[in-house]
N, C-alpha and C positions, 0 to 999 in steps of 0.2 A: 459516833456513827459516821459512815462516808457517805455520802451520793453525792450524784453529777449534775447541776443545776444549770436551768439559765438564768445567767448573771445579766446578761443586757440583752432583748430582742434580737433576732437575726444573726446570732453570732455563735460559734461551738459550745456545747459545755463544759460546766468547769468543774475540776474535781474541789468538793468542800469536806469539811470534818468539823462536825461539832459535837455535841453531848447530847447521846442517845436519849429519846425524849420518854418518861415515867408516864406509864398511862393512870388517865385517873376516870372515876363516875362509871362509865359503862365502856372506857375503852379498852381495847385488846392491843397487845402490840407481838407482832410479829419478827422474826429473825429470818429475812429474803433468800429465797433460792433459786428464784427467776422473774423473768417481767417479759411479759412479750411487749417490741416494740411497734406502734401503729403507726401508722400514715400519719392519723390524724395528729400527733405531733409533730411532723414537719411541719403543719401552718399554722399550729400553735408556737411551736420554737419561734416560728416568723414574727408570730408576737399580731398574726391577724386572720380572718377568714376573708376571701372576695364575696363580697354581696350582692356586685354586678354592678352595670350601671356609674363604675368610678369610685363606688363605695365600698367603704374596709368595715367589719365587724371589731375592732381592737379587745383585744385578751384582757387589757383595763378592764371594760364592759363587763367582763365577767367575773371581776373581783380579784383579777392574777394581779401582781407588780412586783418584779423579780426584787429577791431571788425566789424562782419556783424550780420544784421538784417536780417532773413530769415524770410518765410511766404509769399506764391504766391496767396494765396485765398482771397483776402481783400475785405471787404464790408461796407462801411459806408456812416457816414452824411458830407456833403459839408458843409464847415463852412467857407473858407475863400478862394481868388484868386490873383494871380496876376495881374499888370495892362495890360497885353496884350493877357490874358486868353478869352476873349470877354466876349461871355454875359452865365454865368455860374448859374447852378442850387441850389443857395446857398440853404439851409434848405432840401435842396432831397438826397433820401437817391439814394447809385449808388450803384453798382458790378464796379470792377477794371479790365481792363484786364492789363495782369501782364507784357507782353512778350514785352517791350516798345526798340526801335530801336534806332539809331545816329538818325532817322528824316528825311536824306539827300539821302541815297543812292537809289538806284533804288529799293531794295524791299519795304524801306518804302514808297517810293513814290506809290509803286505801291499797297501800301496796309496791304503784307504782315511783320508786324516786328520782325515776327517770323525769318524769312531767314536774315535779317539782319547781316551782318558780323561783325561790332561792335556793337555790341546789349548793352542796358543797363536798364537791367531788373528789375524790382520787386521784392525784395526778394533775387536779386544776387550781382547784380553792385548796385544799387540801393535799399536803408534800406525798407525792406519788412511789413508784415502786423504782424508778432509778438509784437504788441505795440500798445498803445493807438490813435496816429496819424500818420498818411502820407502823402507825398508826392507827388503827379500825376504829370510828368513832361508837359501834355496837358490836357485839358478835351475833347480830342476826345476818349482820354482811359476810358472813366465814359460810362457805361450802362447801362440804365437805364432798372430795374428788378420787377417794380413795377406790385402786385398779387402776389406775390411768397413769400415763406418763405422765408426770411434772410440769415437764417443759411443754407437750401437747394440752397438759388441760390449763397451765396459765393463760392460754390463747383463746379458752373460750368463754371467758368475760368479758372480751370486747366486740373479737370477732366472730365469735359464734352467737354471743350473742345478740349480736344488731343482726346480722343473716338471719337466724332462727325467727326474731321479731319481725323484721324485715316481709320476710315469705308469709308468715305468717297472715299478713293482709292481703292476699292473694289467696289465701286460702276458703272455700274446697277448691283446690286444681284439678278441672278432670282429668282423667290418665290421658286421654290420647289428644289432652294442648298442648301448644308451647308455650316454655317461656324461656326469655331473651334473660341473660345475665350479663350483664356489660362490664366489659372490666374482668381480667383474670391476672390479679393480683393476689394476694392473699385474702383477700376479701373474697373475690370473685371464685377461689378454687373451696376457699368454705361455702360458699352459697352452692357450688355444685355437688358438694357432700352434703348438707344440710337438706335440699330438694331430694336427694338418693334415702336419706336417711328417712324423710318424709312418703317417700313410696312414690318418687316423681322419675321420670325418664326422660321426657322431651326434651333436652333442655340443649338452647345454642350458645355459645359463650362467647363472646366478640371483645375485640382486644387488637391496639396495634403494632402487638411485640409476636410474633413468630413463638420464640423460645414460651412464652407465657401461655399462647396457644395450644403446643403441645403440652403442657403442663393440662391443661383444662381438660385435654383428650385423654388424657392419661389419668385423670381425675372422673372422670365418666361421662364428660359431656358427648351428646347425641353427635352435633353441627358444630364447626367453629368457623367465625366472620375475621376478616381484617376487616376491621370497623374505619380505615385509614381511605377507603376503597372509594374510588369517588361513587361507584355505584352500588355504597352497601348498604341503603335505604332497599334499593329495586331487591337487591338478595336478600336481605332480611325477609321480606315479604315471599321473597321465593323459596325460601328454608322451608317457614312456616306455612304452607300454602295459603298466602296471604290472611291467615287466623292466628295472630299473634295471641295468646290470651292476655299473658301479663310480659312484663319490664320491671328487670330490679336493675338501676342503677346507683351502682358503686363506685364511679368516678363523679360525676358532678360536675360536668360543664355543660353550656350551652348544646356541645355538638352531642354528646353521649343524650342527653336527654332527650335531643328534636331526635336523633334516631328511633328510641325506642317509642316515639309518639309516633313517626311516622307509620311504623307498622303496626301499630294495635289494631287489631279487631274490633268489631263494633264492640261495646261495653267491656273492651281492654280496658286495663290497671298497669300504670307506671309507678313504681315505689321508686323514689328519691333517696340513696344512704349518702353517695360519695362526696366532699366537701373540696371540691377543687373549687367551684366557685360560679358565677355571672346567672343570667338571666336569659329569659326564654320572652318572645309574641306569643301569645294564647289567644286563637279565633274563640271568643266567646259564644257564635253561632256553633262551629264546630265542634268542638267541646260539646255543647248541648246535643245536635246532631245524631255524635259519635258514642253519647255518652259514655265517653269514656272519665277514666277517675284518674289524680293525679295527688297522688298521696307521700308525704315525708314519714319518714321512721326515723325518728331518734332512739338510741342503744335496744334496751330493754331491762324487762323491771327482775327481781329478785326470784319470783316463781319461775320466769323464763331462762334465766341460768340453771335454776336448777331442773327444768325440764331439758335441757340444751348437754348438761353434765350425765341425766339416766340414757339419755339417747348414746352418748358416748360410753358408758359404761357398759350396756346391753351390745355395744358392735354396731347399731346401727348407724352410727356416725363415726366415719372413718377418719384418721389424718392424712393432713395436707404434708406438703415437703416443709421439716422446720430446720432449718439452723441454729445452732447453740452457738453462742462466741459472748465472748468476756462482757461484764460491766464497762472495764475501761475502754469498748469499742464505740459505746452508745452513740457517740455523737459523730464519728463515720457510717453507722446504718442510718442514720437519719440523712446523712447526707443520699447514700446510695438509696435510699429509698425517694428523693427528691426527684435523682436522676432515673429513676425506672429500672434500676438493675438487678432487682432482688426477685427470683421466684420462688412464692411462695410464701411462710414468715421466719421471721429471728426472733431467737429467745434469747434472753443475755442470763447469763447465769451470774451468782452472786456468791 
């Protein structure tokens, strides 16, 4: 089999070939037809997350040490299983959810393997969707996506579904609040399909790329901010006539998050997704005060993709702008994704 690995932190990928791996016990393995590529592998490639404060999370910490396989968006055809896999969809094509758990402990039991404290992932701990074949450690992780584009529903095992979970914590929205979506990247143009698909309108989308802007407008958003603006605190507040309800932010720095704190409403909700990185002051009078809520979202669990795939199937969740380009590009979109250049997402076909 081929895929494109990193060999040593912070550096391109490299193309590898070795012998296609036999699945055994409950594993399923796959023949890849795309992989959407995410962000959150550019600081993984880097081989760190920022923590803030000078401190680095290292990809060690989480049980990587090259060479690793990255690629969380995998979609393909079921070719072969193990003997205790039961009765699997040979020739059907799935979606992967990626976020796969120990199996034992009470989050997976209960569902979630997202929460999972030794989690062993898709694309992390486990050789991801940059390559020809994979590995499914169950076929309860295979979703079945059938009606839908390919290359559109590989993208909603990461990015549909941390949006979908995401908003989710905001939820009931009443119809006539805002909310602030920060960041219109590909993250940010799903969170504005994902809110529409939810029966939401308000929505302001702040970003400080122009071209990504109109992308967001063109995506349905209500308002859009240059968030770049030295005074886009005071317009934030004047978008939303000063009643922010909620804040999803998707980028993850210091300044995207004091943003969307700054305009919350009394008993506003700021959800946390974007992993750029550093830390925030938090008036702990304030906070109580404002009662406002300040909540992280990590991905989401197996029932949420598959509620995230009926929504797409029924039309209520529409696509963003996607590009298809080769395997062998992977590690030029990650670069162009580092620098801000891509609207929308890329698929890499296989």
């Amino acid at each position: 089999m081929l895929s494109y690995d990193v060999i040593e932190w912070g550096k391109p990928l490299q193309k590898v070939e070795r012998e296609t791996p036999k699945p055994k016990g409950t594993e399923v393995l796959l023949r890849l037809k795309y992989c959407g590529v995410c962000h959150s592998d550019v600081h993984i490639r880097d081989g760190y997350f920022d923590l803030g404060g000078g401190k680095r999370f290292h990809m060690s910490e989480r049980g990587m040490n090259p060479p690793v396989t990255l690629g969380h968006e995998p979609f393909g055809r079921v070719i072969d299983a193990g003997l205790d896999a039961g009765d699997v969809p040979i020739g059907a094509d799935r979606v992967v959810y990626p976020w796969t758990g120990c199996g034992i402990c009470t989050s997976c039991r209960d569902g979630v393997d997202n929460y999972c404290m030794a989690a062993s992932c898709i694309g992390l701990q486990r050789p991801g969707g940059y390559a020809d074949h994979l590995l499914v450690p169950h076929p309860r992780y295979l979703i079945d996506a059938s009606g839908l584009d390919p290359a559109w529903a590989a993208t909603l095992s990461c990015s549909g579904l941390s949006t979908y979970s995401a908003l989710s914590k905001l939820n009931p929205i009443p119809r006539d609040e805002w909310v602030a979506v920060i960041g219109a990247g590909g993250l940010g143009l799903m969170a504005i399909r994902m809110l529409q698909a939810l029966g939401h309108g308000q929505i302001v989308s702040v970003d400080i790329d122009r071209a990504k802007l109109k992308a967001a407008e063109a995506a349905g958003a209500a308002a859009t901010l240059d968030g770049g603006d030295a005074e886009a605190s005071k317009k934030l507040r004047e978008i939303t006539g000063g009643s922010l309800y909620g804040a999803v932010d998707l980028v993850g720095t210091a300044g995207t998050a004091n943003l969307g704190l700054s305009a919350l409403r009394k008993g506003g909700r700021l959800i946390l997704v974007g992993l750029y990185g550093g830390e925030i002051p938090l008036s702990l009078v304030g906070t109580i005060m404002r009662a406002i809520t300040i909540q992280g979202s990590h991905l989401g669990s197996v029932a949420e993709l598959k509620a995230v795939v009926e929504l797409a199937r029924k039309g209520k969740l529409k696509p963003i702008p996607i590009q298809k380009r080769p395997l062998s590009e992977v590690s030029c979109i990650l670069d162009e994704l580092k620098a801000g250049t891509i609207v929308g997402r890329v698929v890499v076909e296989i």
